[in-house]
GUFI-859183 format. One record per residue (C-alpha): residue number from 1; residue in one letter; x, y, z. Coordinates in Angstrom, 1 decimal. Layout:
residues N
<num NUM	residuo A	u X	v Y	w Z>
...
This chain:
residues 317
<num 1	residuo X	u 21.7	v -30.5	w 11.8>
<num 2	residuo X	u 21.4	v -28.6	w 15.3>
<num 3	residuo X	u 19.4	v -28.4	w 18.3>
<num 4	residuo X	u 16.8	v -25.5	w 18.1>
<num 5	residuo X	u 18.6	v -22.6	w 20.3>
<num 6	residuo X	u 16.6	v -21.6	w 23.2>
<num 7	residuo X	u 14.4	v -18.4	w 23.6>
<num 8	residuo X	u 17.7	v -17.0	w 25.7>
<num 9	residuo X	u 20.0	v -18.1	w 23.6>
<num 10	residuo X	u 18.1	v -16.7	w 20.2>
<num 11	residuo X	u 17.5	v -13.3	w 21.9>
<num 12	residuo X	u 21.3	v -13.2	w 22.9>
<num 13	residuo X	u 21.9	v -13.9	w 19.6>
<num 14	residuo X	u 19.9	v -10.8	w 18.0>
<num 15	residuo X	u 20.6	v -8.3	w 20.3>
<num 16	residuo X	u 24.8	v -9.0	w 20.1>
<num 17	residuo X	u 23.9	v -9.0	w 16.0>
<num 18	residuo X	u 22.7	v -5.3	w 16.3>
<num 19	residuo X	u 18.9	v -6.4	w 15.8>
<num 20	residuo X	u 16.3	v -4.1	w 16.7>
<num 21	residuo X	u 14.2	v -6.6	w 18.2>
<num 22	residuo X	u 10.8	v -6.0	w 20.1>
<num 23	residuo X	u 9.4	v -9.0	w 21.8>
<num 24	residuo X	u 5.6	v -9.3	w 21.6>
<num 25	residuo X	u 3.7	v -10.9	w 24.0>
<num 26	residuo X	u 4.7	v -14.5	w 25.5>
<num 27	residuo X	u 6.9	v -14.7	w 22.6>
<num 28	residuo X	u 8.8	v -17.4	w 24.1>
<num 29	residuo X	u 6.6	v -20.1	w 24.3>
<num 30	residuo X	u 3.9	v -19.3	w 21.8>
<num 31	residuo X	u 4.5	v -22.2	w 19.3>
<num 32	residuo X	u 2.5	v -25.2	w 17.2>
<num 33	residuo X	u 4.2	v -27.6	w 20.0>
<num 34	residuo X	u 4.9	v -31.7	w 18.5>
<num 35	residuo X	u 2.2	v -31.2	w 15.6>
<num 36	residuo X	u 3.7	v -32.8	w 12.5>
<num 37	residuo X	u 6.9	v -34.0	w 13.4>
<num 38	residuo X	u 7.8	v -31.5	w 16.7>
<num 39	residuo X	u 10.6	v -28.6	w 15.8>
<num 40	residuo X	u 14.0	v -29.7	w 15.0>
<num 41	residuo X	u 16.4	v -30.5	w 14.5>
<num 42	residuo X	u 17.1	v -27.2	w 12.2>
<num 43	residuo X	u 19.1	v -26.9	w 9.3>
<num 44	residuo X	u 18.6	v -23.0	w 8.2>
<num 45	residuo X	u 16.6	v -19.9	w 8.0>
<num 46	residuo X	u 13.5	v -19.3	w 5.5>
<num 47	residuo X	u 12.6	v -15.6	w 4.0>
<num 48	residuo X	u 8.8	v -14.6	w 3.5>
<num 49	residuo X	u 7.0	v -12.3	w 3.0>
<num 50	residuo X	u 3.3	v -11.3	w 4.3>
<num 51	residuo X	u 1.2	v -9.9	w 1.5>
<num 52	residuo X	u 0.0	v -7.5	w 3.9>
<num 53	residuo X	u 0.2	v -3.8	w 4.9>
<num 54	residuo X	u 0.9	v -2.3	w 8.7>
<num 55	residuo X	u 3.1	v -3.3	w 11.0>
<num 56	residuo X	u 0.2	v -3.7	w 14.0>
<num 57	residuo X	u -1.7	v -5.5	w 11.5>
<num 58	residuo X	u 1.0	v -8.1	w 9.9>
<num 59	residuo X	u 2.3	v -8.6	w 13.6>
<num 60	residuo X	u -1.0	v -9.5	w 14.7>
<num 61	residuo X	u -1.9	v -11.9	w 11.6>
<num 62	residuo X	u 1.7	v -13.6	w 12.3>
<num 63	residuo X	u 0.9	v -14.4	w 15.6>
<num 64	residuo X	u -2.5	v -15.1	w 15.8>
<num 65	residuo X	u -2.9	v -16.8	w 12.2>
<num 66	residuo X	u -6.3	v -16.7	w 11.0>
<num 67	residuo X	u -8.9	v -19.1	w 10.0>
<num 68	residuo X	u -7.7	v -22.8	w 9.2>
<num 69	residuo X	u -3.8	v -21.3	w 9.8>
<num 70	residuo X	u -3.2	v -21.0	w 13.5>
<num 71	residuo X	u -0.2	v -18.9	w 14.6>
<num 72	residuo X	u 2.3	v -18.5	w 14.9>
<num 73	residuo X	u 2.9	v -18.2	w 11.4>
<num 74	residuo X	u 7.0	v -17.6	w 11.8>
<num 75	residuo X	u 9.1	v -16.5	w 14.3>
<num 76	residuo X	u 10.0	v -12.8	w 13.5>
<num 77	residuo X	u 8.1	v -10.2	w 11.2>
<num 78	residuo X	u 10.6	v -7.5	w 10.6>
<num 79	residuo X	u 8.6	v -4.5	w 9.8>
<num 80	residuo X	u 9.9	v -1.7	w 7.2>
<num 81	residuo X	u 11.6	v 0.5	w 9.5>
<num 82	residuo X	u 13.7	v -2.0	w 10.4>
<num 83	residuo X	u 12.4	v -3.5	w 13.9>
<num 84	residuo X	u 12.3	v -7.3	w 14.4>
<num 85	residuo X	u 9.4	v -8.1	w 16.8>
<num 86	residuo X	u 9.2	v -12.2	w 17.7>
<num 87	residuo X	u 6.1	v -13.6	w 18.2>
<num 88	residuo X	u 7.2	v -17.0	w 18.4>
<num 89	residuo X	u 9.4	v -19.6	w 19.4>
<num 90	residuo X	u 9.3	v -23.4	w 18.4>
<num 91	residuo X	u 7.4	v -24.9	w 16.1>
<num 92	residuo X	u 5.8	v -22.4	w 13.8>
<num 93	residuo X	u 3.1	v -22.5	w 10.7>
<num 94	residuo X	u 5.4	v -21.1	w 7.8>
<num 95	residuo X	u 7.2	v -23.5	w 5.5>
<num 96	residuo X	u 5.2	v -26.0	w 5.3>
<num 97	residuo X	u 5.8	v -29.3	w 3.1>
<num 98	residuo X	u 8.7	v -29.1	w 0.8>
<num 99	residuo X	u 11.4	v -30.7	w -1.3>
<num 100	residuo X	u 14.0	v -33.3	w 0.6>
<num 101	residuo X	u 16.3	v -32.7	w -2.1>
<num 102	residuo X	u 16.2	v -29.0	w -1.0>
<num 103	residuo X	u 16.6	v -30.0	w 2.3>
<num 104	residuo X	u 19.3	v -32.1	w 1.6>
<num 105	residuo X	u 21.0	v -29.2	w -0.2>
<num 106	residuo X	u 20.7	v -26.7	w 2.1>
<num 107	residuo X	u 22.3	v -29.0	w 5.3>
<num 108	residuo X	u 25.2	v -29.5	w 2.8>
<num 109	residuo X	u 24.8	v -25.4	w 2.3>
<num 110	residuo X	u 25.4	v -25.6	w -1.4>
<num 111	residuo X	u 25.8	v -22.3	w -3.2>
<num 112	residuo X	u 22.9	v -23.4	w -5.4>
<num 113	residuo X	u 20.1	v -25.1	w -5.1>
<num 114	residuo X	u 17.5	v -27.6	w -6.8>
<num 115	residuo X	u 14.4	v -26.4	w -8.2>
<num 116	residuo X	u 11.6	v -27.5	w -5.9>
<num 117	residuo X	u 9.6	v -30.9	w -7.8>
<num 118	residuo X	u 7.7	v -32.6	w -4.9>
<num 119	residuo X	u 6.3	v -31.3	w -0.9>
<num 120	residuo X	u 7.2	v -34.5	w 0.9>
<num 121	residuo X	u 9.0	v -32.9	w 3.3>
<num 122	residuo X	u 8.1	v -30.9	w 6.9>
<num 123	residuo X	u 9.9	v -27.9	w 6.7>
<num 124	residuo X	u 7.8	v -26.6	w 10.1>
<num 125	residuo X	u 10.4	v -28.8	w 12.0>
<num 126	residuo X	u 13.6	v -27.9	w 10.1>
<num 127	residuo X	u 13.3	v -24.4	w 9.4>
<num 128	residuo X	u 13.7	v -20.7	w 11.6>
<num 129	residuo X	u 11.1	v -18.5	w 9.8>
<num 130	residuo X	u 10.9	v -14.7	w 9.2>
<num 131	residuo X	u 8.0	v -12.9	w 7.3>
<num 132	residuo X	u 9.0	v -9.6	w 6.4>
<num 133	residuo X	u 6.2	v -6.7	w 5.8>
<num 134	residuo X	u 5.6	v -6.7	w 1.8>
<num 135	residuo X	u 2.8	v -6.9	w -0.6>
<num 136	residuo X	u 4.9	v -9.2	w -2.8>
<num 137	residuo X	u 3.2	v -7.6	w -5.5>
<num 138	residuo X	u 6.5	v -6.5	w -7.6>
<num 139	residuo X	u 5.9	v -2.9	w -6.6>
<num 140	residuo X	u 6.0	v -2.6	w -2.5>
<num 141	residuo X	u 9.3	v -1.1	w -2.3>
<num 142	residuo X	u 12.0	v -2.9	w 0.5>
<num 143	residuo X	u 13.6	v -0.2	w 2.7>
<num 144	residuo X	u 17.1	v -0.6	w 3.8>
<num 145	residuo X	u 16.5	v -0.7	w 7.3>
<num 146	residuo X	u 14.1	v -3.9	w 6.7>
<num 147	residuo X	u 16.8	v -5.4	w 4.2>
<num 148	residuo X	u 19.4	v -5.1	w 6.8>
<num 149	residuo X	u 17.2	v -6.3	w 9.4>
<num 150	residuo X	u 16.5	v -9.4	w 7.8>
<num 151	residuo X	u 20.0	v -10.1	w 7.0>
<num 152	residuo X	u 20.8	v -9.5	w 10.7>
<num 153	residuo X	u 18.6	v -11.8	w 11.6>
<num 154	residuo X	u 19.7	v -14.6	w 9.2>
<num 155	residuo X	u 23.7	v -14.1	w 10.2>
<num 156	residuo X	u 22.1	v -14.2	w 14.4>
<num 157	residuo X	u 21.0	v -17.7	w 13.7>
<num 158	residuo X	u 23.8	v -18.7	w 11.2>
<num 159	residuo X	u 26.5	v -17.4	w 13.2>
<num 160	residuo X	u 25.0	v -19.3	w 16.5>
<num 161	residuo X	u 24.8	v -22.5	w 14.7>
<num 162	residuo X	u 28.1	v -22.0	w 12.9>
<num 163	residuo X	u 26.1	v -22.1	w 9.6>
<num 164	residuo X	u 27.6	v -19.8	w 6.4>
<num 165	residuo X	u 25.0	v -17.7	w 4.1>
<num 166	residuo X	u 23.9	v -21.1	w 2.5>
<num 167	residuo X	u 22.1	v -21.9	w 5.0>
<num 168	residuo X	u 19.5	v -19.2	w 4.5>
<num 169	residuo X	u 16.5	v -20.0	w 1.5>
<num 170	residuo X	u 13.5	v -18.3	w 0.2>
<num 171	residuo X	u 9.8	v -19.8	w 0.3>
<num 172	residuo X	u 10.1	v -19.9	w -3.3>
<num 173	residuo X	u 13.4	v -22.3	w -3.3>
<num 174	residuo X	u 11.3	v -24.5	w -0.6>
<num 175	residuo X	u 7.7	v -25.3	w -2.0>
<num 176	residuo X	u 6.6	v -24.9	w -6.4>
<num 177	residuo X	u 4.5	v -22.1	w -6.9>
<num 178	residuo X	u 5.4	v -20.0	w -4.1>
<num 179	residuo X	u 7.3	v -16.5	w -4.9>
<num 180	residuo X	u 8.4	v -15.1	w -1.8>
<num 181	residuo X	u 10.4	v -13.1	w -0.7>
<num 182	residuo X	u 9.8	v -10.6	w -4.0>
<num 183	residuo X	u 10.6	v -7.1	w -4.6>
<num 184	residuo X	u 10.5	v -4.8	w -7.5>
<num 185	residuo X	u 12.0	v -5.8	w -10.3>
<num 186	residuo X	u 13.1	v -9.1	w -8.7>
<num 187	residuo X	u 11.9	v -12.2	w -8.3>
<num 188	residuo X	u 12.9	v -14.3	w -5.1>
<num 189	residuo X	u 16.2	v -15.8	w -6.6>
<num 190	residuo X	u 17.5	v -12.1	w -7.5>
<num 191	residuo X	u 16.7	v -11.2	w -4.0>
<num 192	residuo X	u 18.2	v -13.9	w -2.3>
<num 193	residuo X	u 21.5	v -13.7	w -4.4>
<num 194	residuo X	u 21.6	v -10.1	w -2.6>
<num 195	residuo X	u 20.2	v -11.1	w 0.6>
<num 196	residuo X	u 22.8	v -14.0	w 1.1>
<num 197	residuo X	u 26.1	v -11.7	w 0.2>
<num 198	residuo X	u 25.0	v -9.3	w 3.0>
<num 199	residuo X	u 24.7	v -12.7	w 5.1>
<num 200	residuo X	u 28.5	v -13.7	w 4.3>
<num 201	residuo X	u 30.0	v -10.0	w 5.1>
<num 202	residuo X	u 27.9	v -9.6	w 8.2>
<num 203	residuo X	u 29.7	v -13.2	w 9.2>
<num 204	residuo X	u 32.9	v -12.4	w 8.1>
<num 205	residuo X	u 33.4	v -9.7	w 10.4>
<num 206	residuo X	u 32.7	v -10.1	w 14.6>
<num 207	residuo X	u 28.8	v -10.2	w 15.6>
<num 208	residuo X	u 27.1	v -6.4	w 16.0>
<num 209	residuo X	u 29.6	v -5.0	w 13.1>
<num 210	residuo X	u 28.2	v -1.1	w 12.6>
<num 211	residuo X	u 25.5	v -2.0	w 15.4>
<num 212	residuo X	u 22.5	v 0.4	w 14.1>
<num 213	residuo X	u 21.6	v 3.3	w 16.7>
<num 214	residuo X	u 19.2	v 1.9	w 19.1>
<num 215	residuo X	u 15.6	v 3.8	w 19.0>
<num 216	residuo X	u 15.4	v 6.2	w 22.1>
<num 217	residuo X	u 13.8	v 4.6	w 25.1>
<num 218	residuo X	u 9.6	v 5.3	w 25.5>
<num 219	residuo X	u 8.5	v 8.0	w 27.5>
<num 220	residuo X	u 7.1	v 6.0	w 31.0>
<num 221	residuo X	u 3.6	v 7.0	w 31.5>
<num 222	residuo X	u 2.3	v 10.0	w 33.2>
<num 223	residuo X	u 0.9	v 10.1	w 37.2>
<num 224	residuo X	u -1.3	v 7.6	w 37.5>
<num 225	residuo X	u -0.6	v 5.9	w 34.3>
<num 226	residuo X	u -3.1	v 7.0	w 32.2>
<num 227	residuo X	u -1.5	v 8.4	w 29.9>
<num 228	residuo X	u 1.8	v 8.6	w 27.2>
<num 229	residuo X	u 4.1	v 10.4	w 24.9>
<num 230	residuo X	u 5.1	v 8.2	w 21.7>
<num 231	residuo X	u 8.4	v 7.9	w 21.3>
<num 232	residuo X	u 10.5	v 7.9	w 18.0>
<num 233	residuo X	u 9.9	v 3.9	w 16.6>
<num 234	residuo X	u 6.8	v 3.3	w 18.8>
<num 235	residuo X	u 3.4	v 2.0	w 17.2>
<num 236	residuo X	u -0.1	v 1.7	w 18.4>
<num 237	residuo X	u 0.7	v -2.2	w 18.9>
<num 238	residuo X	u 3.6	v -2.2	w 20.9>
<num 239	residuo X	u 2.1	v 0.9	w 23.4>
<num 240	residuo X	u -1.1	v -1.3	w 23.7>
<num 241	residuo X	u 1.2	v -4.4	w 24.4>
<num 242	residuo X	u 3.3	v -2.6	w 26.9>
<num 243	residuo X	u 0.0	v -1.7	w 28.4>
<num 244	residuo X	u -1.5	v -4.2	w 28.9>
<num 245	residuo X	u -4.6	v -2.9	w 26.4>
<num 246	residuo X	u -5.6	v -3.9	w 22.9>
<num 247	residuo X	u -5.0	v -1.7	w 19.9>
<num 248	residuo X	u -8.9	v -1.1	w 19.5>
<num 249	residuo X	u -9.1	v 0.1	w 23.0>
<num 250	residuo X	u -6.5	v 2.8	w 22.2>
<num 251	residuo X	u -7.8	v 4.1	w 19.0>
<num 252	residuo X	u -11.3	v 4.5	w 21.2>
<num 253	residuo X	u -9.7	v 6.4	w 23.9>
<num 254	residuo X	u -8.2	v 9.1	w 21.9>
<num 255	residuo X	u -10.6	v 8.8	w 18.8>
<num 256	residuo X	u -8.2	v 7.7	w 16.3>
<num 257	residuo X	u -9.5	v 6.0	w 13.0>
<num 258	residuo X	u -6.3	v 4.5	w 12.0>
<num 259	residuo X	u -2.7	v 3.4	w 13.0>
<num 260	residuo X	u -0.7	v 6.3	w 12.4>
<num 261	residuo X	u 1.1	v 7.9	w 15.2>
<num 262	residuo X	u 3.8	v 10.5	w 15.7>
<num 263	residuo X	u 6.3	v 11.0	w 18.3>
<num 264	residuo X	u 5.6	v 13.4	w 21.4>
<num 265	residuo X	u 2.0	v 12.6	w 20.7>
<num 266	residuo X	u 0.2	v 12.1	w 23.8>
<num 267	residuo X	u -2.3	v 9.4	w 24.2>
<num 268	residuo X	u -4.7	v 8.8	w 26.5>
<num 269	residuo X	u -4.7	v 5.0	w 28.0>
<num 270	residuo X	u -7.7	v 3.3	w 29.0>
<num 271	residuo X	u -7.9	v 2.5	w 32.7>
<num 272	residuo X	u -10.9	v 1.1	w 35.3>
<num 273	residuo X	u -11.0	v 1.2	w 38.8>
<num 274	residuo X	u -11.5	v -1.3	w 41.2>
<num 275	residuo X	u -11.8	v -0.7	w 44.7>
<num 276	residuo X	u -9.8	v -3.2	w 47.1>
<num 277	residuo X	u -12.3	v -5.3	w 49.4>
<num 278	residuo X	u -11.6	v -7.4	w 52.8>
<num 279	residuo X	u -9.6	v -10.7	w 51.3>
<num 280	residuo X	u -8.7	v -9.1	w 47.9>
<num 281	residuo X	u -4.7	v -10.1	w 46.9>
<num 282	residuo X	u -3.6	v -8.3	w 44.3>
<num 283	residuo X	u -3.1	v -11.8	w 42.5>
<num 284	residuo X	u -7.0	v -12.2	w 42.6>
<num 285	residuo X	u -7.3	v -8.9	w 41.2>
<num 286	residuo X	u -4.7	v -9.1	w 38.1>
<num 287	residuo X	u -6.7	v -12.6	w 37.3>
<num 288	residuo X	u -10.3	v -11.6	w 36.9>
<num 289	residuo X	u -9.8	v -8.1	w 35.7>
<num 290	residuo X	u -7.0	v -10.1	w 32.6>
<num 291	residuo X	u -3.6	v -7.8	w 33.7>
<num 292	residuo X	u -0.7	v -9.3	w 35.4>
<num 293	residuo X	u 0.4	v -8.3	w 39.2>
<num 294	residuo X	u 3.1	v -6.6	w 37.6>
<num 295	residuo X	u 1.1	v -4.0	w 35.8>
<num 296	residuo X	u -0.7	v -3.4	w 38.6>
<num 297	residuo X	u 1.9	v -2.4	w 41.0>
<num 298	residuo X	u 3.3	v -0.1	w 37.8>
<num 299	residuo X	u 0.0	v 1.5	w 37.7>
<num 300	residuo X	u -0.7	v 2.0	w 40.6>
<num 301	residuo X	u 3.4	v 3.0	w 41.7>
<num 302	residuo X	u 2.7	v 0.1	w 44.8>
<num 303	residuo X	u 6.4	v -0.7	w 46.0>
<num 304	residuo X	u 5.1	v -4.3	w 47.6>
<num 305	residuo X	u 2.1	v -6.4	w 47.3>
<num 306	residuo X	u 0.4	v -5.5	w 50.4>
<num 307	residuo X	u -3.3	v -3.7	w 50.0>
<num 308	residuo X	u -5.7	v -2.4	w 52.0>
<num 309	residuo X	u -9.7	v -2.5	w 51.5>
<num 310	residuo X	u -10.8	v 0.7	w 50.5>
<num 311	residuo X	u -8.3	v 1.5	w 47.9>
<num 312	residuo X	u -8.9	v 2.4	w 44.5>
<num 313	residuo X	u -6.9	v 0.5	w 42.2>
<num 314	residuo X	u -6.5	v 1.5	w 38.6>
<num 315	residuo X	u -6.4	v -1.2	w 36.6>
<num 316	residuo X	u -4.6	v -1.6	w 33.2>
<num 317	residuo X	u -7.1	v -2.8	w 30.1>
């Protein structure tokens, strides 16, 4: 047993692993809270898979849940080229109610496991979860990048815990009649068999071993920050999060009908103005037009927070 690591100390973690990590949002301290019986202490790691398509759209899903789920629905989502965004931290919506004989098993970090019989169990509280971006319909392939990812991941949390490759399970080892994570031509036990061995070499060697090259940094925005060039690794969600926009208001401003992207593309993003009146703080502003002070000053390339009335502010959607 252990005590959850901190947002710090998990991000720390990651990056000295070699992760591609991208955080999302208020990551940090999006969680379920003490529902159930609170988060941790934790005992291991727990492979999914979304039965979805997209990155934008399985990110989004993961974080925000959906009807009679709420989100977060695991901690990262490692998309198929290999980028681990974290939407959460704490208690998340992914194991659910498993086996304690499982549970049991994995704190020991046997090399096999029981065959899941009852769901008596909270695995919200005891669990780190990661859904990777798959179908999980036998056929959606599973690039290298994201296979590595994921393994990166796993050793992270196992090496900061002092854990071995034992300590990472599939949903399918945890609950009856779940399959995930599943690939083609294997089922979740054949997967994790191959998932776990890149787990043990990853921790037999220092943390970061063959770090992968990190993606070039984004292009900032143009002069009065209406505008940007994608960079190499970028998608419509993480500009619109960077932003301070949503993805819809994106594909609007540069009449896109889909998701796809390519680098030195330029896209347009969507500003209003606001002109600064006798009492205005830039505080005031940020909170009823939904941006942060932060964005503001980027926007508008404002050094401190003094402002004048009669300026036009453009303000981040």
């Amino acid at each position: 047993m252990a005590t959850p690591l901190t947002a710090k100390a998990m991000l720390k973690a990651l990056t000295e692993e070699g992760v591609n990590v991208i955080e999302v949002g208020s990551w940090r301290t999006h969680n379920r809270g003490t529902r159930g019986t609170g988060w941790g202490p934790v005992n291991g790691v727990m492979i999914h898979h979304t039965v979805t398509s997209g990155t934008d759209a399985s990110v989004r899903i993961c974080r925000d849940g959906y009807a009679g789920l709420p989100g977060p629905l695991c901690h990262a989502v490692a998309d198929k080229q290999g980028r681990m965004h974290l939407v959460g931290h704490g208690r998340a919506n992914h194991a659910g109610d498993g086996d304690p004989d499982v549970l049991a098993a994995v704190i020991r970090e046997d090399e096999t496991l029981p065959a899941p019989r009852v769901a008596t169990q909270d695995g919200n509280s005891r669990f780190y979860g990661l859904e990777a971006v798959n179908l999980g319909d036998g056929k959606d392939p599973w690039p290298a990048a994201q296979l590595e990812a994921i393994a990166r991941w796993a050793a992270a949390i196992c090496r900061a815990h002092g854990w071995n490759q034992y300590s990472v399970l599939a949903h399918a080892e945890w609950q009856r009649g779940k399959i995930d994570p599943r690939g083609p031509g294997k089922n979740a036990s054949a997967m994790m068999r191959d998932l776990r061995a890149r787990v043990g070499a990853l921790l037999a060697a220092p943390a970061g071993g063959e770090k992968p090259k990190p993606p070039p940094k984004p292009t900032p925005p143009a002069t009065g920050g209406g505008a940007h060039t994608v960079a190499r690794g970028e998608t419509l969600w993480s500009i619109a999060q960077r932003y301070g926009v949503t993805v819809a208001q994106l594909r609007s401003a540069n009449r896109l009908s889909g998701d796809v992207i390519h680098p030195g593309q330029r896209l347009t993003i969507p500003v209003t103005t606001y002109t600064v009146r006798r009492g205005d703080t830039l505080w005031g502003i940020a909170s009823k037009h939904r941006t942060t002070v932060a964005k503001l000053k980027a926007a508008n390339k404002l050094s401190s927070d003094t402002i004048h009335p009669g300026r036009t502010l453009q303000i981040p959607r």
